[in-house]
C-alpha positions as CSV (number, residue, x, y, z in Angstrom):
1,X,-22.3,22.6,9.1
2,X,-20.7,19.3,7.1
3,X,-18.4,18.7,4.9
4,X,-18.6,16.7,1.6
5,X,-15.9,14.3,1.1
6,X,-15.5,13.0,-2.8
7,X,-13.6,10.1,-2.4
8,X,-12.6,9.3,-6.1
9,X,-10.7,11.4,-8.6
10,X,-9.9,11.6,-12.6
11,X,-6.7,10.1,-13.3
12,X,-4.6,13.0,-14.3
13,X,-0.7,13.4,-16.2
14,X,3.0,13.4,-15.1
15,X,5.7,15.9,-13.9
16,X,9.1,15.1,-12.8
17,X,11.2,16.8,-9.8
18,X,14.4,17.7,-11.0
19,X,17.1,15.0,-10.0
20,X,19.2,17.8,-8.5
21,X,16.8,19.0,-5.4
22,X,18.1,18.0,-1.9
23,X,14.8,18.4,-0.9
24,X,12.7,15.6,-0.3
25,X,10.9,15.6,-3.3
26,X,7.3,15.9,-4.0
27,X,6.2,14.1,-7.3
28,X,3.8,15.8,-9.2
29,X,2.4,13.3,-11.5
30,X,1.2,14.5,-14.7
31,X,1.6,11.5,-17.0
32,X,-1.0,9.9,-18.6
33,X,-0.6,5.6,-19.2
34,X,-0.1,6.8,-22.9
35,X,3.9,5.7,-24.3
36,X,6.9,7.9,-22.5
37,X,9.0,6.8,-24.9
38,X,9.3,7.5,-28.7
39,X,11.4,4.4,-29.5
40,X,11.0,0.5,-28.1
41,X,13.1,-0.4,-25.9
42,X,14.7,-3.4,-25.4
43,X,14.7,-5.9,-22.5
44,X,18.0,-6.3,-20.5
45,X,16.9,-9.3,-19.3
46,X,15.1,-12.7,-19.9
47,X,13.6,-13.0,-16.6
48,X,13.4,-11.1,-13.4
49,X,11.7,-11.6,-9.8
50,X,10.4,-8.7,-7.9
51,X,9.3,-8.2,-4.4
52,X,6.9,-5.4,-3.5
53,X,5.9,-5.1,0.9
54,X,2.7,-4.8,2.5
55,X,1.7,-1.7,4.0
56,X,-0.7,-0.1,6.4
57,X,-2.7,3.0,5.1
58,X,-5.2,5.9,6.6
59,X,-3.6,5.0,9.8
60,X,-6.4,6.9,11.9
61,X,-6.8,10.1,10.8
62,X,-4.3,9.9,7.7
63,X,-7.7,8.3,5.8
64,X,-6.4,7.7,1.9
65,X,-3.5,10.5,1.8
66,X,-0.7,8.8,4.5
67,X,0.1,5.0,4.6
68,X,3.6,3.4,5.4
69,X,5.6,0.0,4.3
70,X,5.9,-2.7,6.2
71,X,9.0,-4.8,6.0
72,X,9.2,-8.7,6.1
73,X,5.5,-9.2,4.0
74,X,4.8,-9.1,0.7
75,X,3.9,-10.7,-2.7
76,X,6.6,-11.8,-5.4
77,X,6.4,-11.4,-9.7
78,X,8.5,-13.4,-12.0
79,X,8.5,-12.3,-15.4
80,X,9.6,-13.4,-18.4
81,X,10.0,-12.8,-22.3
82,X,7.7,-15.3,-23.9
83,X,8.1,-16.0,-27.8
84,X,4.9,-17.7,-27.4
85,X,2.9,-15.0,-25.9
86,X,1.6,-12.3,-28.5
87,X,3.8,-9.2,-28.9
88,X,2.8,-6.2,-26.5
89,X,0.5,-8.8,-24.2
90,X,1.1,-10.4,-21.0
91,X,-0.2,-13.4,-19.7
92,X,-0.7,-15.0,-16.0
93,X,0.7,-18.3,-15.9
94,X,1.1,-18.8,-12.5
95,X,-0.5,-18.0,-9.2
96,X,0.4,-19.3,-5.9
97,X,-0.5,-18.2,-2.6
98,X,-4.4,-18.0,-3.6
99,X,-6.8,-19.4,-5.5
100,X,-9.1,-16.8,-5.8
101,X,-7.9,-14.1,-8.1
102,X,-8.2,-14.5,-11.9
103,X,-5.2,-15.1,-14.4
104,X,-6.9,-13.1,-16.6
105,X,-4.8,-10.2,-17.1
106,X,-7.6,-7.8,-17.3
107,X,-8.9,-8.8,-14.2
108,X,-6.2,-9.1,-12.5
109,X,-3.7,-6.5,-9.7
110,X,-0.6,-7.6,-11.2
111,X,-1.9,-8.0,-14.9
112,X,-3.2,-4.5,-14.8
113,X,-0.1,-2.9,-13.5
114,X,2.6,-4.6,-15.8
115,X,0.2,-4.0,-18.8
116,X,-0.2,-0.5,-17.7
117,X,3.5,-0.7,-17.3
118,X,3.9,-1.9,-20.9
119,X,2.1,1.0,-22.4
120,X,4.7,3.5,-20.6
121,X,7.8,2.0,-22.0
122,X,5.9,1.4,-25.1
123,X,6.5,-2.0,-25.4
124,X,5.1,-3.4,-28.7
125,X,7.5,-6.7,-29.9
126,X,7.4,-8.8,-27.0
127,X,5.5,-10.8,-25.0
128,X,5.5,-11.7,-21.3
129,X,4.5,-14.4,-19.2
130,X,4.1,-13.8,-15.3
131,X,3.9,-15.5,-12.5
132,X,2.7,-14.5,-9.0
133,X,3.1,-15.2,-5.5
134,X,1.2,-14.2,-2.9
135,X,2.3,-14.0,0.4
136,X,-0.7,-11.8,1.5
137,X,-4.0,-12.6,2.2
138,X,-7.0,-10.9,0.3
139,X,-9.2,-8.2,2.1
140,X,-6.8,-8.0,5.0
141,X,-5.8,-4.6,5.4
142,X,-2.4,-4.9,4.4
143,X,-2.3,-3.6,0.8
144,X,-2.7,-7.3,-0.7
145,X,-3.4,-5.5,-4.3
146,X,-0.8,-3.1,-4.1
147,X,2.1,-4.9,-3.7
148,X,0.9,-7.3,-6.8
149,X,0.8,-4.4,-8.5
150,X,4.0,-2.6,-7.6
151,X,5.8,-5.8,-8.0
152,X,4.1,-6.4,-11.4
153,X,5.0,-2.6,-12.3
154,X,8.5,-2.7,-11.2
155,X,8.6,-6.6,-12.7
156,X,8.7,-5.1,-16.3
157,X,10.4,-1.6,-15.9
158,X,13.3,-3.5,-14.7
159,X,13.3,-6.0,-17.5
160,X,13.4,-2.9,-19.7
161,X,16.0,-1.1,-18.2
162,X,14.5,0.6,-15.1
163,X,13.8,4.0,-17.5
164,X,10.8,4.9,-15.7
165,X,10.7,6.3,-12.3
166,X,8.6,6.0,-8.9
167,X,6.3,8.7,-10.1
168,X,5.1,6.1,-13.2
169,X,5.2,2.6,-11.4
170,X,3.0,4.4,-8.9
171,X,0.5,5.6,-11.8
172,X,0.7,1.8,-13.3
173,X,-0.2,0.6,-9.6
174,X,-2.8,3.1,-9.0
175,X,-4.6,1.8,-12.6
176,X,-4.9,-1.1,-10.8
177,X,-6.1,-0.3,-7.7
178,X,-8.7,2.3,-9.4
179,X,-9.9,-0.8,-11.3
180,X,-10.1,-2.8,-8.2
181,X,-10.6,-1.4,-4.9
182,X,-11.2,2.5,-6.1
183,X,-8.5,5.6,-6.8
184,X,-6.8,5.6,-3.9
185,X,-2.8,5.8,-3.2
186,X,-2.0,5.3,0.4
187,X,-1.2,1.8,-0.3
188,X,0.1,1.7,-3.8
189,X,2.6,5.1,-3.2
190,X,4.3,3.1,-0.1
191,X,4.4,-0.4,-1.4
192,X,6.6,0.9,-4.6
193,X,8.7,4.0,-2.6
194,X,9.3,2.4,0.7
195,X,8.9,4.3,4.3
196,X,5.9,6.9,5.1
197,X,4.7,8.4,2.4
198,X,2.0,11.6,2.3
199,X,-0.8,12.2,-0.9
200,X,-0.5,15.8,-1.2
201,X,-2.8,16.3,-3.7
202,X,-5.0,13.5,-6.0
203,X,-5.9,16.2,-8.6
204,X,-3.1,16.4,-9.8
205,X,-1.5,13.6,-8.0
206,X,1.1,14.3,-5.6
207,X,3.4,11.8,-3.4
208,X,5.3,13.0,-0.6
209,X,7.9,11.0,1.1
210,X,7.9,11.4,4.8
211,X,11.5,10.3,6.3
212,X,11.2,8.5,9.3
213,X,14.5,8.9,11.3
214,X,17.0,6.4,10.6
215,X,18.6,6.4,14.6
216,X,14.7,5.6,15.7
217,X,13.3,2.4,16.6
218,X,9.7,1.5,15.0
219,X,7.6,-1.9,15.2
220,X,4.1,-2.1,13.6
221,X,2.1,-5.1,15.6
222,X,-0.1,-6.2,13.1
223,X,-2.7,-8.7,14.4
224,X,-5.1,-10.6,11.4
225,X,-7.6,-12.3,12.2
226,X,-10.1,-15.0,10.2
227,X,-11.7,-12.7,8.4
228,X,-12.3,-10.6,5.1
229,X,-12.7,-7.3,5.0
230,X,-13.3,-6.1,1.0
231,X,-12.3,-2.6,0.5
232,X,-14.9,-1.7,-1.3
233,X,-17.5,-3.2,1.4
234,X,-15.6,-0.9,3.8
235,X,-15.5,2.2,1.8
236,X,-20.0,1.6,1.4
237,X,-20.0,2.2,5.3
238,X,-18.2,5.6,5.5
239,X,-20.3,8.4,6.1
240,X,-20.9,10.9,2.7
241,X,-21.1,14.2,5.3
242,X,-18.9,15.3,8.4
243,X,-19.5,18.0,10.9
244,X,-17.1,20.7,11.2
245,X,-15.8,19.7,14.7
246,X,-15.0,16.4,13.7
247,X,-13.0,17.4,10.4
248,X,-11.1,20.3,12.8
249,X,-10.2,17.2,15.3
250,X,-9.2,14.9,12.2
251,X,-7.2,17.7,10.6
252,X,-5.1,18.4,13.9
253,X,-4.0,14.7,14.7
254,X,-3.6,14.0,10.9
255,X,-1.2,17.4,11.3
256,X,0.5,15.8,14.5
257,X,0.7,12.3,12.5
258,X,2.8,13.7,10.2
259,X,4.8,15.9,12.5
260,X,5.6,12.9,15.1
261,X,6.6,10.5,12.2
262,X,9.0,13.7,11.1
263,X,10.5,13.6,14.4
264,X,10.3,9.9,14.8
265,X,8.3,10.5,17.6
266,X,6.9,7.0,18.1
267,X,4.3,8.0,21.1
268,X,2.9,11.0,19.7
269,X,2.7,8.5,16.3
270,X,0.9,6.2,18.5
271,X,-1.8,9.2,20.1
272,X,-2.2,10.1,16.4
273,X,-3.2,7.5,15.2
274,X,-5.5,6.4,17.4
275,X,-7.7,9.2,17.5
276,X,-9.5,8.7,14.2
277,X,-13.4,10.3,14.9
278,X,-14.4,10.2,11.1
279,X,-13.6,6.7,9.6
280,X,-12.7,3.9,12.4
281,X,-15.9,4.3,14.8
282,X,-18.1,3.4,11.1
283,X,-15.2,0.5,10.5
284,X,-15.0,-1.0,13.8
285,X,-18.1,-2.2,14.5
286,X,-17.9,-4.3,11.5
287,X,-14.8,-6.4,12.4
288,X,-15.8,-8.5,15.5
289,X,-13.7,-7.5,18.2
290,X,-12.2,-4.3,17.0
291,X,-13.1,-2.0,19.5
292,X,-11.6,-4.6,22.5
293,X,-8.4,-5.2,20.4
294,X,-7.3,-1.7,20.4
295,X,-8.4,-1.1,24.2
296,X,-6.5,-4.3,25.0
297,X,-3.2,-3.6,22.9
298,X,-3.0,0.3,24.6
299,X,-3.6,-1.2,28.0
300,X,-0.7,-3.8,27.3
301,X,1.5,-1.0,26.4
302,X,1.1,-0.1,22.5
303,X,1.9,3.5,21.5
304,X,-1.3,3.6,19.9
305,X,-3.8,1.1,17.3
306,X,-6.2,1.5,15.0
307,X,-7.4,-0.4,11.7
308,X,-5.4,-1.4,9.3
309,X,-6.6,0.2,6.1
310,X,-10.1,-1.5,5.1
311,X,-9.3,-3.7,7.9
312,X,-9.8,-6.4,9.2
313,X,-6.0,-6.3,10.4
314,X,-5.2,-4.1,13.3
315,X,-1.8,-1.8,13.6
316,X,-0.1,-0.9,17.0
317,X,2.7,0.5,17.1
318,X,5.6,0.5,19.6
319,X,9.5,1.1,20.0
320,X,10.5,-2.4,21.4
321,X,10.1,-5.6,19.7
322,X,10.2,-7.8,22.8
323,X,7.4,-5.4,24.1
324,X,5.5,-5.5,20.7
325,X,5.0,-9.8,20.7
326,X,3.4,-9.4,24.1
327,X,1.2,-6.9,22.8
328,X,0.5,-9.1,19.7
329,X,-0.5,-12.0,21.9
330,X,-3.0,-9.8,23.9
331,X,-4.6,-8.7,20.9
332,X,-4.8,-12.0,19.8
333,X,-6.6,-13.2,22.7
334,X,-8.9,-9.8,22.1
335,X,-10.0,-10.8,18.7
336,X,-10.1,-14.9,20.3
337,X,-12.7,-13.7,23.4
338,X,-14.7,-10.9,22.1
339,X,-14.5,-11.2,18.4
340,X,-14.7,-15.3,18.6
341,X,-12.0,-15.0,15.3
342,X,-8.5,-16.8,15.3
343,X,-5.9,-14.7,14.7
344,X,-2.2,-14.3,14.2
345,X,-0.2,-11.2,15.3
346,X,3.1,-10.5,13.9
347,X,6.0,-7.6,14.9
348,X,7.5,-6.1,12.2
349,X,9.6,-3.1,11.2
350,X,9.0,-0.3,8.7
351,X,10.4,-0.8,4.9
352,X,12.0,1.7,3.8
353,X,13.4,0.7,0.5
354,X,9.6,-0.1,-0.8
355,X,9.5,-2.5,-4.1
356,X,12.5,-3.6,-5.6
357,X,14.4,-6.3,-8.5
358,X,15.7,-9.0,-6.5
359,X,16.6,-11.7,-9.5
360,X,17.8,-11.2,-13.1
361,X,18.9,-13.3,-15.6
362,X,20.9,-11.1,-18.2
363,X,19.5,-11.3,-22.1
């Protein structure tokens, strides 16, 4: 027997929790980009600067409905009212970090979010000029085009006011990513919410925070190496059919992923997520040295590994940090002998505040 997977859905509307639950809330999103507002607003400031973090998705078996912020990493928006830019656009004056990506707004992660952004708070009498800084790499793995976005999304809701909530930048965000790498929210959802967050439903779209205890250590080992792994490259090799054993196996460690990040159960995290038998064994063999790199970080020590969304990055994680860099530097020297790619491994915590206004300049 085997199982379709349909990997892409229709964008759908909008629906808010109501601010009152103690719940953790689920946001049913049931908004279209069309205007939220009746009225223009107008801005509160002359120029902000955002941050937005990098993130890990799919981890293992969580493929395109769990991914998780990373803290330290991340790309930066400055925005600005222009009089010189045509009312209700946005232009890309700036870009540091790369030299690849197009200022065109239209063809761009962060021009497509904050214009997106622009039609939610109906913003028809000004113009903006942004600037972006990269401080990921393309194709790595790490949510490179989310956080543009969700620093470009939260860039111009901030400038306005901050009316709309995390249920809207995450729609702006995901216009992007749609446009670019395909309709997917396991990187997007983290990099604007912070922590662990779940996709509980693309159809209508439904985010689920998943609180990782505060009292429980956590370090992602993230090793990159000298190489580019385009999502949509990496999306062409997964398979279009799965057997019914393998989606039963999936389905129980995705179920234990969630339950041991509940708990902040850090091993059972680590088994989890490295027990992927759907996605990673057709990913792997196309990043030189995978396979070793996760054998060699779980025989240092490492909780569990697995790719980093599309890849090429690979995740571990672990509950010391100490533990973590030696873990990083045996992966390193995985992807060095077997893989014959440089690399760089980092340690780094979880982010659980997700993207955020770190610079304002009042109007």
């Amino acid at each position: 027997m085997a199982i379709c997977f349909q990997f892409q859905s229709p964008l759908k509307p909008i629906t808010f929790p109501s601010s009152t639950t103690k719940r953790v809330p689920i946001f049913k999103c049931k908004a279209s980009f069309s205007t939220t507002t009746t009225t223009e607003l107008e801005p509160v400031f002359t120029s902000v600067k955002s941050f937005a973090p990098a993130t890990v998705a799919n981890l293992g078996p969580g493929f395109d409905f769990l991914g998780a912020a990373v803290d330290g990493l991340g790309d930066f928006v400055s925005l600005s009212i222009d009089p010189s830019v045509s009312p209700g656009h946005v232009t890309i004056s700036e870009i540091s970090g790369s030299s690849k990506l197009s200022p065109n707004p239209l063809f761009n992660c962060a021009g497509i979010a904050a214009i997106a952004t622009m039609k939610m708070l109906n913003v028809r009498s000004f113009g903006l000029s942004l600037k972006l800084e990269k401080g990921l790499p393309l194709g790595s793995g790490l949510g490179s085009s989310a956080a543009s976005a969700a620093a470009a999304a939260v860039a111009v809701n901030e400038l306005f006011g901050a009316k709309l909530g995390v249920d809207h930048l995450v729609l702006a965000g995901l216009e992007s990513e749609a446009k670019v790498s395909g309709y997917h929210a396991d990187n997007i959802a983290p990099a604007v919410m912070g922590g662990f967050v779940l996709i509980k439903s693309y159809d209508p779209l439904e985010l689920k925070p998943l609180i990782f205890p505060q009292n429980q250590e956590l370090f992602f080992i993230l090793a990159s190496p000298e190489f580019e792994a385009p999502t949509k490259k990496m999306r062409a090799a997964l398979p279009a059919e799965i057997g019914m054993p393998h989606h039963v196996w999936n389905c129980s460690q995705a179920g234990a992923l969630v339950a041991s990040v509940l708990e902040g159960d850090v091993v059972g995290l680590g088994k989890a997520l490295s027990s992927d038998k759907i996605v990673e064994p057709k990913r792997a063999p196309l990043i030189p040295g995978m396979e070793a790199v996760k054998k060699a970080a779980i025989k240092a020590g490492a909780f569990g590994c697995t790719i980093s969304g599309a890849g090429p990055t690979a995740v571990a994680v672990i509950d010391n940090e100490e533990e973590g860099k030696k873990i990083g530097q045996k992966m390193v020297d995985a992807f060095l002998e077997e893989g014959h790619l440089r690399s760089v491994a980092m340690v780094k915590k979880l982010d659980r505040v997700g993207a955020r206004l770190i610079e304002g300049v009042p109007r």
